[in-house]
C-alpha positions in Angstrom: 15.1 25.3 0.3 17.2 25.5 3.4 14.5 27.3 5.1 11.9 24.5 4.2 14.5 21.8 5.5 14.7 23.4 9.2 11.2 24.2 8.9 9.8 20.7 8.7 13.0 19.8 11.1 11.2 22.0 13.7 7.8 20.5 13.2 9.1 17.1 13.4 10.5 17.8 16.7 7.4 18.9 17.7 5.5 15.5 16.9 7.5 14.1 19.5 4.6 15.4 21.7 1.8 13.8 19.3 4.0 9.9 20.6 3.9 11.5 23.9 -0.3 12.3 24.2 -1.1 9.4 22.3 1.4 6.7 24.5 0.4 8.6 27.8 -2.8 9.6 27.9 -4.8 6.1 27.8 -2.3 5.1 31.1 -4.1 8.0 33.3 -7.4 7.2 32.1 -7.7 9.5 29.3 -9.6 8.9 26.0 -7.1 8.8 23.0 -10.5 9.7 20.8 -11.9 12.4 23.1 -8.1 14.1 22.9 -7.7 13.7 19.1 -11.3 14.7 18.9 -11.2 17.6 20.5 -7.7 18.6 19.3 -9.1 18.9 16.3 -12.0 21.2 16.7 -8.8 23.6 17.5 -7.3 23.9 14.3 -10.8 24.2 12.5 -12.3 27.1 14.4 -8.8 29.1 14.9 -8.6 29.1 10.9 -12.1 30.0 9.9 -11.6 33.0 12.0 -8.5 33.8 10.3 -9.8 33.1 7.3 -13.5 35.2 7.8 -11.0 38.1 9.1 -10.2 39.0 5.7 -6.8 38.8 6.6 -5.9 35.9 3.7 -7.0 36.1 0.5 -10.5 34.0 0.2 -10.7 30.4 -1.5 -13.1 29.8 -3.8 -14.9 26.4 -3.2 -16.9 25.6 -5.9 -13.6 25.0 -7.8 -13.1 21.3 -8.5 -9.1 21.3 -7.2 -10.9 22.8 -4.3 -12.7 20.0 -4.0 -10.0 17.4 -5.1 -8.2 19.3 -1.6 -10.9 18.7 0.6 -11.1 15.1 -0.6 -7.5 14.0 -0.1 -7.1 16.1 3.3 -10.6 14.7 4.6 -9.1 11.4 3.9 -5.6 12.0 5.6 -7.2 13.1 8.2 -9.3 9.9 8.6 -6.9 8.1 8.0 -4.3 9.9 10.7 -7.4 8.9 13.2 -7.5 5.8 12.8 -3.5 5.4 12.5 -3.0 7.6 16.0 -5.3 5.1 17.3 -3.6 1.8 16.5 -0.6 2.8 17.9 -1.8 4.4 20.8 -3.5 0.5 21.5 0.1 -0.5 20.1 1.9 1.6 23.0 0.0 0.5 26.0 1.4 -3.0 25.0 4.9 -2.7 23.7 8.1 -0.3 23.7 6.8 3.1 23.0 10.0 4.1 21.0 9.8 1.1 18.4 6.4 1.3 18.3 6.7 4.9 16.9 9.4 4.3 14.8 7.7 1.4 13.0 4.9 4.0 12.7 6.6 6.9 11.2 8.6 4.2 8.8 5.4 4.9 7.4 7.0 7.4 5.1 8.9 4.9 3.0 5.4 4.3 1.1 5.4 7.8 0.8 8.5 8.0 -0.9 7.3 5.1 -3.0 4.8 6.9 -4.0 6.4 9.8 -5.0 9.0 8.1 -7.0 6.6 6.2 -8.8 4.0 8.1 -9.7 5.1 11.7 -9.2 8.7 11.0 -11.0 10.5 12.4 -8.3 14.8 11.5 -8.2 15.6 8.5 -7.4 19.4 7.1 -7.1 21.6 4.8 -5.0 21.9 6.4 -2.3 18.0 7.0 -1.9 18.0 3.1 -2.7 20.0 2.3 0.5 18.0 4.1 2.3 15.0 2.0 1.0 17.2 -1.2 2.4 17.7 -0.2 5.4 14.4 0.9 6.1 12.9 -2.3 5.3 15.9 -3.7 7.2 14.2 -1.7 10.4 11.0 -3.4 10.0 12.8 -6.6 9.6 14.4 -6.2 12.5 11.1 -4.9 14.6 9.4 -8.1 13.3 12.0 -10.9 14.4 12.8 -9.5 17.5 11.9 -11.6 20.5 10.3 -9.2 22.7 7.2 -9.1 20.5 5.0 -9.3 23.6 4.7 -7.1 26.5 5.1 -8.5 29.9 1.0 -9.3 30.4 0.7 -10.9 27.1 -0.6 -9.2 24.9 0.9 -9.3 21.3 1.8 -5.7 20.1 3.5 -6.4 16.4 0.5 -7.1 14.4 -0.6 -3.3 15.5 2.7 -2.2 15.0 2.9 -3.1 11.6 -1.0 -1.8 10.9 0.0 1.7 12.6 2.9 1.5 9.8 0.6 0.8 7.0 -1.9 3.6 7.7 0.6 6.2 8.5 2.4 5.6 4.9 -1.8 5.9 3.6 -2.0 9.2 5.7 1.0 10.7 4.3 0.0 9.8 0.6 -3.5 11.4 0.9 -2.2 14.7 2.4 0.8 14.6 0.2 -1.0 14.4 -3.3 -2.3 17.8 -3.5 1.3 19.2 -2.5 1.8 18.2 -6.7 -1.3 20.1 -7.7 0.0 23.9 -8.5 -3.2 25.0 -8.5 -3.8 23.6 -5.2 -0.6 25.8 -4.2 -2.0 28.9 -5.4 -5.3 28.8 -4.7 -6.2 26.5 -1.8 -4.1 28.2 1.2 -2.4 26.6 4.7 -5.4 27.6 7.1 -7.6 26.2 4.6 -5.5 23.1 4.5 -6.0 23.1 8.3 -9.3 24.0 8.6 -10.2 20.6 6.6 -7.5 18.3 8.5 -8.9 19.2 11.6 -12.9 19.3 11.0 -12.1 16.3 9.6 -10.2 14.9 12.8 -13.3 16.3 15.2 -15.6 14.4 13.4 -13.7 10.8 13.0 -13.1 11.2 16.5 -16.4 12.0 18.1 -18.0 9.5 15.3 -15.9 7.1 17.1 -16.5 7.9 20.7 -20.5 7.7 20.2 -20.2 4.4 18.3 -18.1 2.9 20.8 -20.5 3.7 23.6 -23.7 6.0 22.9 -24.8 5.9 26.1 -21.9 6.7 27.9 -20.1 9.2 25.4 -21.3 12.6 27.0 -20.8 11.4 30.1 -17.3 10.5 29.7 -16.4 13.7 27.1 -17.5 16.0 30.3 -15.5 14.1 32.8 -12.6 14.7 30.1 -13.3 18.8 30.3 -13.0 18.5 33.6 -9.5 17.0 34.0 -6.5 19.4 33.9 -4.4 17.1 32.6 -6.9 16.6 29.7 -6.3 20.2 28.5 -2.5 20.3 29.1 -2.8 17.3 26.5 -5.0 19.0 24.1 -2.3 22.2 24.4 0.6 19.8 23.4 -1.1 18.7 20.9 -2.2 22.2 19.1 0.1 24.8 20.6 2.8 23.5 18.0 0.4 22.0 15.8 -1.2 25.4 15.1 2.6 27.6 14.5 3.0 24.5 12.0 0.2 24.3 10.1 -0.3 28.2 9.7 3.7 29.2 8.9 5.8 25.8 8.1 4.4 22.0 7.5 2.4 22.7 3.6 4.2 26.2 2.8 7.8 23.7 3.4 6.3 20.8 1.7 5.4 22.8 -1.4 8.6 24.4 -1.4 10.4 20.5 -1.5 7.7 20.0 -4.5 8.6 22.4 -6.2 12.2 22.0 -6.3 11.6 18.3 -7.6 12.0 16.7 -4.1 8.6 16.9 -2.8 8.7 12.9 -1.5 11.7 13.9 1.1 9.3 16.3 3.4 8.1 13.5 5.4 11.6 11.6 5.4 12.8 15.1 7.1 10.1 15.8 9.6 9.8 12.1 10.6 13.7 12.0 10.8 13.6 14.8 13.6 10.2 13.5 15.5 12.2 10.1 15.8 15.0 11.5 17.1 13.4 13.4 19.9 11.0 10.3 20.8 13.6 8.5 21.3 15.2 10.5 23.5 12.2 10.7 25.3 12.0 6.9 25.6 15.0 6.6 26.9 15.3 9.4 29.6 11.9 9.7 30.7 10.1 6.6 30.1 13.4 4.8 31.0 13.0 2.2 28.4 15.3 -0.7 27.6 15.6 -2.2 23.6 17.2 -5.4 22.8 19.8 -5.3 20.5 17.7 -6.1 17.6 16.0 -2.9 18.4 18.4 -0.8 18.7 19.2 -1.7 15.5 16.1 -1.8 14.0 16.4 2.3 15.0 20.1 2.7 13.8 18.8 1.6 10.4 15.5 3.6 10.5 16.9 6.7 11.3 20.2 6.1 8.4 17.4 5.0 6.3 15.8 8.0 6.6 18.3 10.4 6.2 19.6 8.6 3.0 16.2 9.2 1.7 16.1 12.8 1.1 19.3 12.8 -0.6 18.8 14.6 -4.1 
């Protein structure tokens, strides 16, 4: 169990760089899409080699919870589109750090979820947590710099990015109860699905946006070194996680009765290190509503993934 906890604790840490593609990118001219588009073919080719390479044991897809996998993960992962894409509008208008916190206080639905559906624990301590989570959003939601300096509003998308990350980490939770999914549907497969999945939202996306103009602009973006250095934040520790930590760790949480505190965990860490991203690098200032908006997200999150 210890070695799941760090585990998702260093993939958490490494989401910092998903807040840091996603909130930079669009302000040097690059596609948010075309990144998470192509990010995504990554994941999907690297595993079906692995997985053609005999080196895992092969998954058999014509069994339903095969199926009932593919379902859930397409749909976290077209959901995680869509999310990554509201707050990446979100950041180019507000304060990147509580932007991404409101985001990953996503996980509170999650936990919901869990709790009421799955049976995992729940006690008081986990019920504080619950409080001061929604104390965070409270906070986020009153505070007076709702509105960047050119005017344009940033809360409503704020509090959308929060509703479809706590729908992402539902879908790609769900089959982390499934023992048979455990057994017989392994990580690269899991991968394999998340990122096809990803390709395809995101290139659906750039050609409906602009048919004529996609190509044109997807081959300006292969031509950009800065493009790539995005794409290799984005999968060098994206890969290591989804091959050797992020669904072996969540398993190991679900199977010890605790499955609901793997996001609470990994979304502890990543907001941790965005923050101190925010601050020393973007050099951004919060009001004091903010600040303790965060204070109580990150509390609120800790208390959360107490047994």
């Amino acid at each position: 169990m210890i070695f799941a906890v760090l585990g998702l604790v260093f993939v958490g840490l490494s989401w910092t760089f998903v807040g840091v593609v996603m909130g930079s990118a669009p302000k040097k001219g690059l596609s948010a899409a075309v990144v998470q588009a192509t990010g995504g073919i990554v994941p999907a080719v690297v595993g079906i080699l692995v997985i053609y390479s005999g080196i895992l044991a092969p998954v058999d897809w014509s069994a339903a919870y095969c199926w009932k996998a593919v379902a859930f993960y397409l749909s976290s992962a077209f959901l995680n589109f869509l999310m990554l894409q509201t707050m990446s509008a979100a950041m180019q208008r507000g304060p990147n750090s509580v932007i991404w916190a409101m985001t990953q206080s996503g996980m509170l639905l999650t936990f919901l979820y869990g709790v009421v559906v799955e049976g995992d624990a729940m006690n008081m301590i986990r019920g504080a947590g619950i409080v001061l989570l929604l104390g965070a959003m409270v906070c986020f939601g009153v505070s007076k710099n709702n509105t960047a300096a050119d005017g344009k509003p940033w809360l409503f998308l704020g509090i959308l990015s929060f509703l479809l990350c706590g729908s992402t980490q539902i879908a790609a939770s769900i089959p982390s109860y499934d023992p048979r999914i455990q057994e017989g549907f392994n990580y690269v497969a899991r991968s394999i699905v998340v990122g096809a999945g990803m390709a395809v939202s995101g290139f659906a996306w750039i050609v409906c946006k602009d048919r004529a103009a996609c190509f044109h602009e997807m081959a300006a973006h292969f031509r950009d070194r800065r493009f790539w250095l995005y794409i290799l934040l984005l999968q060098g520790f994206g890969l290591i996680s989804a091959y050797f930590l992020i669904y072996r760790c969540m398993d190991a949480l679900a199977a010890e009765g605790i499955g609901s505190a793997s996001y609470p965990v990994m979304v502890s860490s990543c907001l941790i290190g965005f923050i101190l991203y925010s601050r020393f690098i973007l050099r951004e200032r919060m009001n004091l509503l903010q600040k303790t908006g965060l204070a109580c997200c990150i509390a609120g999150v800790i208390l959360i993934c107490v047994k």
